[in-house]
FIZANU-715607 format. One record per residue (C-alpha): residue in three letters; x, y, z; chain. Coordinates in nm, 4 decimals. Example, Ala and Ser with C-alpha at 12.3 -4.5 7.8 and 13.67 -1.06 7.14 Angstrom:
2
(ALA (1.2300 -0.4500 0.7800) A),
(SER (1.3670 -0.1060 0.7140) A),
***
This chain:
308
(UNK (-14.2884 5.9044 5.3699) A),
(UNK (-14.3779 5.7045 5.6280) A),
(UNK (-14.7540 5.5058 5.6091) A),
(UNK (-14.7778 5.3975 5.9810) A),
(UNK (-15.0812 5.5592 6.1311) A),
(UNK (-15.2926 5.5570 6.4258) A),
(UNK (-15.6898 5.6571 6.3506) A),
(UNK (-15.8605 5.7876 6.6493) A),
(UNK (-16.2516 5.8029 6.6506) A),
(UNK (-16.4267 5.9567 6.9324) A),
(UNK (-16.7675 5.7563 7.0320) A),
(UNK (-17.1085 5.8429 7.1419) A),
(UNK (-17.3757 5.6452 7.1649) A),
(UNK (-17.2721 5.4044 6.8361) A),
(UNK (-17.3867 5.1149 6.9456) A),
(UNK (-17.5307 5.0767 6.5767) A),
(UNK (-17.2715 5.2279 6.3782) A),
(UNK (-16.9298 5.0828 6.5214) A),
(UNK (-17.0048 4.7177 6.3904) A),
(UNK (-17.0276 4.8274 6.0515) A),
(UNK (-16.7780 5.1128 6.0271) A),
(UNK (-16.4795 4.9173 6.2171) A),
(UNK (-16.4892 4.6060 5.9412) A),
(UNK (-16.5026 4.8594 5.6507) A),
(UNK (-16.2021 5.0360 5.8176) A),
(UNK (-16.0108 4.7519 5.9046) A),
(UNK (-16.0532 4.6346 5.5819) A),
(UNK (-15.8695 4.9470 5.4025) A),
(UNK (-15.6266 5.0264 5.6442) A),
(UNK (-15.5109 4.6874 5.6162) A),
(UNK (-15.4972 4.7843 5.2712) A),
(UNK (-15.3333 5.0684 5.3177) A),
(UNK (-14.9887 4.9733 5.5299) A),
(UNK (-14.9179 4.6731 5.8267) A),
(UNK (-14.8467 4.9200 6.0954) A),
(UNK (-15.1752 5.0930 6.2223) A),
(UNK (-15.3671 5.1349 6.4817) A),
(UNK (-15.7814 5.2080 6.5424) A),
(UNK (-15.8187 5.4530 6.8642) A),
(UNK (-16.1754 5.4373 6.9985) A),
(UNK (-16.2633 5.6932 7.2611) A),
(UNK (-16.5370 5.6106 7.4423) A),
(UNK (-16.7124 5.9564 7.5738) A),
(UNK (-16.9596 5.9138 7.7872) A),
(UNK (-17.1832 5.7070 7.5755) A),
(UNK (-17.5292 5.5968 7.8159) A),
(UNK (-17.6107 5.3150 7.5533) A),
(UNK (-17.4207 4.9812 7.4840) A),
(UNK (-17.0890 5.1750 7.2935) A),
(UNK (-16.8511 5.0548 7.4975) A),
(UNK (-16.9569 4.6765 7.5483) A),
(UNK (-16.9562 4.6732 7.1206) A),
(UNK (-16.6087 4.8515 7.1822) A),
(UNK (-16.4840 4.5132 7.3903) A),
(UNK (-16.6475 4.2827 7.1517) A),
(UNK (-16.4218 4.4271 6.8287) A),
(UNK (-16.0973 4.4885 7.0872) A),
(UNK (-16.1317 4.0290 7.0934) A),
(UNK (-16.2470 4.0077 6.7068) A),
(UNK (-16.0267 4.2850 6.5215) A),
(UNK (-15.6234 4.3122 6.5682) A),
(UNK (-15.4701 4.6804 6.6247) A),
(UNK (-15.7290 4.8587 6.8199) A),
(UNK (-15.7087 4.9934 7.1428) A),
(UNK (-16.0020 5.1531 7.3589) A),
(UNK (-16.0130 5.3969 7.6144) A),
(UNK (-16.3824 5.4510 7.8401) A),
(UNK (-16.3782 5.8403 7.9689) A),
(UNK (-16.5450 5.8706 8.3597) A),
(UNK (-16.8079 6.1010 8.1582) A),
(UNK (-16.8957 6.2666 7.8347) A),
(UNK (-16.6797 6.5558 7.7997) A),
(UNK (-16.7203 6.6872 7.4642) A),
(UNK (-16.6001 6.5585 7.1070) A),
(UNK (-16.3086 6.7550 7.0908) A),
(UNK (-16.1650 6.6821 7.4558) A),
(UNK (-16.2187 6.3158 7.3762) A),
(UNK (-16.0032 6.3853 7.0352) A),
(UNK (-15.7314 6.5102 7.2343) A),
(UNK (-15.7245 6.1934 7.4689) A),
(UNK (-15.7048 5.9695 7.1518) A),
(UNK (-15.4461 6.1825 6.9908) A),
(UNK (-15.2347 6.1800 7.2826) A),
(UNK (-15.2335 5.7889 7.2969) A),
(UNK (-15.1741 5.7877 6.9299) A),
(UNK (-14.7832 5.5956 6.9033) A),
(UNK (-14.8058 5.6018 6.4943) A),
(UNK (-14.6424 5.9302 6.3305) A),
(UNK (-14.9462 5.9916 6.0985) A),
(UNK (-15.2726 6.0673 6.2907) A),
(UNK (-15.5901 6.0466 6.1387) A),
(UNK (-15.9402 6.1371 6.3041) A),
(UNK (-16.3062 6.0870 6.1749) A),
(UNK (-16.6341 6.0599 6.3259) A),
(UNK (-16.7997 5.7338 6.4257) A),
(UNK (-17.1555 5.7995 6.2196) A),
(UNK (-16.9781 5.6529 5.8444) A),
(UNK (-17.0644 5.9822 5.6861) A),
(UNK (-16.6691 6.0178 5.7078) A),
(UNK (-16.5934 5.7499 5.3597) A),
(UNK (-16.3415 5.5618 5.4472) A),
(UNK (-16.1794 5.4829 5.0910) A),
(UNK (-16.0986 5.8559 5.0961) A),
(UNK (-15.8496 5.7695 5.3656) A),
(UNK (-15.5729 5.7183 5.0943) A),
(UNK (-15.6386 6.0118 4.9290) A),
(UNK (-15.5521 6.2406 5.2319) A),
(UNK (-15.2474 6.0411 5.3222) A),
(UNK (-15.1160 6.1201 4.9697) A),
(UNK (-15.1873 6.4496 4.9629) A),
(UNK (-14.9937 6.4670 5.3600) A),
(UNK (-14.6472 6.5404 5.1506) A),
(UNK (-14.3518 6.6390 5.2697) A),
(UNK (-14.4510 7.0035 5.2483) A),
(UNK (-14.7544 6.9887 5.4286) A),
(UNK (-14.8138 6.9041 5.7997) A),
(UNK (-15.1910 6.9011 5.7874) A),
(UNK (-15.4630 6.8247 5.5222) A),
(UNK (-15.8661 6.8450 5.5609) A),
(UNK (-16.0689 6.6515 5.4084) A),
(UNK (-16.3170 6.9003 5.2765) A),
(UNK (-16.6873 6.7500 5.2340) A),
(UNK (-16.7895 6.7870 4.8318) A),
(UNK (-17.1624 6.9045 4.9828) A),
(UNK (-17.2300 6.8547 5.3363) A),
(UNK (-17.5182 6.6457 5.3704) A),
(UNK (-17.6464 6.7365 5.7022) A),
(UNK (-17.9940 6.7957 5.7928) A),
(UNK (-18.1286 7.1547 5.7949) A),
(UNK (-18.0435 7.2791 6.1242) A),
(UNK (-17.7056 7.0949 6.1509) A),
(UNK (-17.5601 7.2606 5.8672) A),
(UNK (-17.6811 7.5788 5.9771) A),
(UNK (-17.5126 7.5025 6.2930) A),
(UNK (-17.2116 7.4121 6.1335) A),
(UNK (-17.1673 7.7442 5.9491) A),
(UNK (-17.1893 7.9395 6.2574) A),
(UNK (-16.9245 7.7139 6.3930) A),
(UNK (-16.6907 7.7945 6.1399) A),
(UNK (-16.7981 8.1352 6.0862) A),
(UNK (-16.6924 8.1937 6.4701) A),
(UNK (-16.3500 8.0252 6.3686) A),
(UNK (-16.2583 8.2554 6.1129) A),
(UNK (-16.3798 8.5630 6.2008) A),
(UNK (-16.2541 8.5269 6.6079) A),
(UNK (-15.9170 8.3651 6.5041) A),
(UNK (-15.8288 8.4287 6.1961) A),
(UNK (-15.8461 8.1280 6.0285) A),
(UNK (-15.8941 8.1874 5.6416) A),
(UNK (-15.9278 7.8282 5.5626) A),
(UNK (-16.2057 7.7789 5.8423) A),
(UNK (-16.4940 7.6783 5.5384) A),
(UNK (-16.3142 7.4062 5.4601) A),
(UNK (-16.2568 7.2553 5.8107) A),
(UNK (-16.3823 6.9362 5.8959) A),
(UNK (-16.3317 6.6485 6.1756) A),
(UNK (-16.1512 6.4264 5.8874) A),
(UNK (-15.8269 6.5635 5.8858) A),
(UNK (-15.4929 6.3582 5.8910) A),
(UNK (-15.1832 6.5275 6.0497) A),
(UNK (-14.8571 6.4497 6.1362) A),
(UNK (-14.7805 6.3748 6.5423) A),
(UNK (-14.5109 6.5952 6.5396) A),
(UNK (-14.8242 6.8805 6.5939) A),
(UNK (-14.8676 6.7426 6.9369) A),
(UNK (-14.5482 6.9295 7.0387) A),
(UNK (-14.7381 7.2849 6.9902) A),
(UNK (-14.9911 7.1855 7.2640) A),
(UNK (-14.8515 6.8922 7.5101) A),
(UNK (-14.9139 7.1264 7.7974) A),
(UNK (-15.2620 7.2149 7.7161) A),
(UNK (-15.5152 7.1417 8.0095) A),
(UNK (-15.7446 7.3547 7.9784) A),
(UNK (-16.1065 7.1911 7.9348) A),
(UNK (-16.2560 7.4295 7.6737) A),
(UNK (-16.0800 7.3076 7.3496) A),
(UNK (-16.1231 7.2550 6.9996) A),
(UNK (-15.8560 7.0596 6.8115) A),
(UNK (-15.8469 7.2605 6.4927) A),
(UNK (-15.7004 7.5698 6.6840) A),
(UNK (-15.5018 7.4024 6.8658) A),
(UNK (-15.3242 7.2389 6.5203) A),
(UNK (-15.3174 7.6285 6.4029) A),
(UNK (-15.0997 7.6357 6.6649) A),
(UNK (-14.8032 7.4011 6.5178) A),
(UNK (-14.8111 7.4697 6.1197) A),
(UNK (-14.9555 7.6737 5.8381) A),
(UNK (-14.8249 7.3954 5.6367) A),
(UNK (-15.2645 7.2881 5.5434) A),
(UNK (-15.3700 7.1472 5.2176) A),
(UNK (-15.7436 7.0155 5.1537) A),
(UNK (-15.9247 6.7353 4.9557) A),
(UNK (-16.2296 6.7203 4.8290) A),
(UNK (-16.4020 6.4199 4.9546) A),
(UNK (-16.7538 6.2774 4.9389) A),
(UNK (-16.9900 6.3053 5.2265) A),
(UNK (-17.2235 6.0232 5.3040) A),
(UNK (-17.5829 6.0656 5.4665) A),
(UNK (-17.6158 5.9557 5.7661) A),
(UNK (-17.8487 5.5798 5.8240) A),
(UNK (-17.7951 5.4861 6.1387) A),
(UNK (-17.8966 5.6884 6.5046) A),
(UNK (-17.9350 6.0396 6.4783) A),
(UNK (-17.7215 6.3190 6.5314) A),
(UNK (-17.5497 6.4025 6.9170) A),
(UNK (-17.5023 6.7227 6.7959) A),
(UNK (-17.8346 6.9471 6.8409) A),
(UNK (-17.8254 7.3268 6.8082) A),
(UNK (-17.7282 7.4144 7.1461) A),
(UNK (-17.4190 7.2035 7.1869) A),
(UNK (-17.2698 7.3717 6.8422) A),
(UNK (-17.3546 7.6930 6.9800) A),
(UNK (-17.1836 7.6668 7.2605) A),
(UNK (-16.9075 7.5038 7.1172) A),
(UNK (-16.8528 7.8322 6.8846) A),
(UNK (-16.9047 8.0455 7.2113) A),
(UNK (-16.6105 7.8202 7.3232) A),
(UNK (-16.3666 7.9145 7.0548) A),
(UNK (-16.5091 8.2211 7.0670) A),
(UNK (-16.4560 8.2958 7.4209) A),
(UNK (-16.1323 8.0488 7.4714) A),
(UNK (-15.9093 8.1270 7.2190) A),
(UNK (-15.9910 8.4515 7.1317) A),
(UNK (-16.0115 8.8432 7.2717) A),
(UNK (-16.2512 8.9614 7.0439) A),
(UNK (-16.5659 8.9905 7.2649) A),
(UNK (-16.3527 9.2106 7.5282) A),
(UNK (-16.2604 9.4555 7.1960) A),
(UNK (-16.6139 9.4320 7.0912) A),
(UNK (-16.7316 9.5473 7.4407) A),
(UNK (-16.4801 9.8160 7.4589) A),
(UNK (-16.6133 9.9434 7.1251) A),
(UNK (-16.9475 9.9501 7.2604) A),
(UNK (-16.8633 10.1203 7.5785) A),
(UNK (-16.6678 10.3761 7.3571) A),
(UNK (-17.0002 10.4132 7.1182) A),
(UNK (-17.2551 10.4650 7.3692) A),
(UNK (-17.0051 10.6997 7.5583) A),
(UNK (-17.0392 10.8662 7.2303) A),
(UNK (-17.4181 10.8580 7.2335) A),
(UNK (-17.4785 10.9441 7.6196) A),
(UNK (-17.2096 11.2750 7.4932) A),
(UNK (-17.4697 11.3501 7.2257) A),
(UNK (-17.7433 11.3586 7.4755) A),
(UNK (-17.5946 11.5649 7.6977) A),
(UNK (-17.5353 11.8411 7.4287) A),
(UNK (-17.9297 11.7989 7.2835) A),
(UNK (-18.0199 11.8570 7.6327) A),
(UNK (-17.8124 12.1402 7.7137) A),
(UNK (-17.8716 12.2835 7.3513) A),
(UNK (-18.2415 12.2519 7.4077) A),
(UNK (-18.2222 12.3806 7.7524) A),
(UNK (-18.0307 12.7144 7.6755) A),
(UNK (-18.2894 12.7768 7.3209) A),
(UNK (-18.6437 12.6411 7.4564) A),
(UNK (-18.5504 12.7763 7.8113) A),
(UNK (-18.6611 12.3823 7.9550) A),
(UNK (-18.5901 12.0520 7.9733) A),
(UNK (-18.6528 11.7536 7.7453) A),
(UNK (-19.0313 11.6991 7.8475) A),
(UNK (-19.1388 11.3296 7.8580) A),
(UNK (-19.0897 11.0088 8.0761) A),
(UNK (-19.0171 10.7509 7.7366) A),
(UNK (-18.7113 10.9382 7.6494) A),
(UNK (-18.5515 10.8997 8.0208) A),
(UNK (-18.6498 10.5480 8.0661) A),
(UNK (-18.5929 10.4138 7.6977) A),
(UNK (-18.2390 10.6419 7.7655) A),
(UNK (-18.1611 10.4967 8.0929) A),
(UNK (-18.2924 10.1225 7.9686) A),
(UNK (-18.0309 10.1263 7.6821) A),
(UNK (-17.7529 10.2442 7.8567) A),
(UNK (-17.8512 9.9530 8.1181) A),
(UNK (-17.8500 9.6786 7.9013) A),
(UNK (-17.5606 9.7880 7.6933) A),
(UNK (-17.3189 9.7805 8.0711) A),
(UNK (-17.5168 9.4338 8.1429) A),
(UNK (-17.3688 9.2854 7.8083) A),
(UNK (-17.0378 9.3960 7.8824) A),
(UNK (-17.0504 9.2886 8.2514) A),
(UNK (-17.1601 8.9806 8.1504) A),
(UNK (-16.8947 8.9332 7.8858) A),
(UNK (-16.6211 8.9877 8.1358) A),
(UNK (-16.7871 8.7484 8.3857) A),
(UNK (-16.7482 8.4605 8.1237) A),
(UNK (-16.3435 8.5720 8.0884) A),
(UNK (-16.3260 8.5547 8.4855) A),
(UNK (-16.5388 8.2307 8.4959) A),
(UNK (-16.2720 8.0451 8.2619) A),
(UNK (-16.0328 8.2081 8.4637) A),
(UNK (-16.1842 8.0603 8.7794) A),
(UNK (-16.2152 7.7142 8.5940) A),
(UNK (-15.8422 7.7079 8.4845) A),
(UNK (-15.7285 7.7775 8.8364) A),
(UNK (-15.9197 7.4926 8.9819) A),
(UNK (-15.6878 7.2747 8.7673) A),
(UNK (-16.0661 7.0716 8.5815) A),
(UNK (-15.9515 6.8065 8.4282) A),
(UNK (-15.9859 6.8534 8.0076) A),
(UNK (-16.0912 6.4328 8.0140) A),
(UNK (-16.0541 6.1292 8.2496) A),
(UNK (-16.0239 5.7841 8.1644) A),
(UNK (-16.2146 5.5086 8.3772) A),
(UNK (-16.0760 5.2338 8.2050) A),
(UNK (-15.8665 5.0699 7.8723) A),
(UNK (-15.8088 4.8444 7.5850) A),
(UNK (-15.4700 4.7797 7.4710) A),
(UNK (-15.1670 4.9886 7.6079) A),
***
């Protein structure tokens, strides 16, 4: 099997992290096999990321670095790298050094020549509070809106061969993520246990709201589940408003009268209300994306490069 392999890390705001992750990596791949390369993808960082990006482009061989006009999301800055990628092997991980990388070996043997793609799955993610709660909502919308059994076990340090590209070259749509879009070219996936580390340095980019809508994204972008979900509800509260109608007429033709009392027409009409709300509004994020796609928004733009 072949060992040449292209890494591709996508970077925000690591001004403090890159200078002692890149040596440690260097260090192993070199280790590892002659022919690699270190992608950096440089998304939108507002701090000094990409200056520390030229500075170990001139000190560290087999790197190339590519500045996008803007931050436009982990996952769209993934795809950039992995597109650039020349190696057959691809290999991403995060920039923060909770990826380890002496566990880089043990995913690239476990990438045999039956599998296509192999996770490695963190032993105990060691997240703070909130981010791992985040995290499980993230993968909870993964399996449950696509049908991804293995979704627990996903993580951004995955190797995979480049071959996968082929199953979404003409992808250009900006909502993303990269694990469903590798679904897409194998169910060839084994896993690896591998150690997590705490994070030292900087602080998390990922806060609750970002996660949240990322899961809204796969949710929303890859999946027709909230349109079922709505027609369920609009054939429930059919249902219900049916009900009604026959307590009312029931009521009407034994009492002789109407259902006395305001509360039960306004709490009545209020439900029924919000319930068509919800479901207008879940159509009006389908036609937004819509509306997105057809203006042709880029899914990333580079300003500038390292290396060819």
């Amino acid at each position: 099997m072949s060992k040449n392999l292209s890494v591709v890390i996508p970077v925000y705001n690591s001004q403090d992290s890159l200078p002692v992750l890149l040596p440690l990596l260097h260090k192993e791949l070199t280790s590892i096999t002659e022919d690699f390369e270190i992608i950096l993808v440089n998304d939108g960082s507002y701090d000094q990321s990409w200056q520390e990006i030229e500075r170990l482009c001139q000190e560290y061989k087999g790197i190339r670095a590519f500045d996008l006009v803007r931050n436009f999301g982990q996952h769209n800055a993934l795809l950039c790298g992995i597109r650039a990628a020349k190696y057959d092997i691809i290999l991403t991980m995060d920039d923060d050094l909770q990826h380890p990388v002496n566990e880089i070996s043990s995913l690239l043997k476990e990438l045999t020549l039956s599998l296509d793609l192999v996770y490695g799955t963190p032993k105990t993610e060691k997240h703070r509070g909130w981010r791992n709660l985040s995290s499980k909502l993230t993968k909870w919308a993964l399996k449950v809106s696509l049908h991804i059994p293995y979704a627990e076990r996903v993580s951004a340090f995955r190797i995979f061969r480049s071959s996968l590209r082929d199953s979404f070259k003409d992808y250009s749509n900006p909502y993303l993520s990269i694990d469903v879009l590798l679904s897409w070219g194998t169910t060839r996936i084994g896993f690896v246990e591998v150690e997590h580390n705490e994070r030292k340095l900087g602080k998390s980019q990922y806060d609750f709201h970002k996660l949240l809508r990322h899961a809204s994204n796969m949710i929303l972008g890859f999946s027709v589940l909230p349109l079922r979900i709505a027609s369920l509800l609009g054939l429930l509260f059919t249902l219900i408003g049916f009900l009604i109608l026959m307590y009312v007429l029931i009521r009407y033709f034994i009492h002789g009268g109407a259902v006395p009392g305001f509360s039960f027409l306004a709490s009545t009409i209020s439900i029924f209300s919000g319930i068509i709300l919800f479901v207008l509004g879940i159509m009006g994020e389908y036609l937004a994306r819509i509306y997105i796609n057809m203006m042709s928004k880029p899914t990333y733009s580079i300003y500038r490069q390292i290396g060819g």
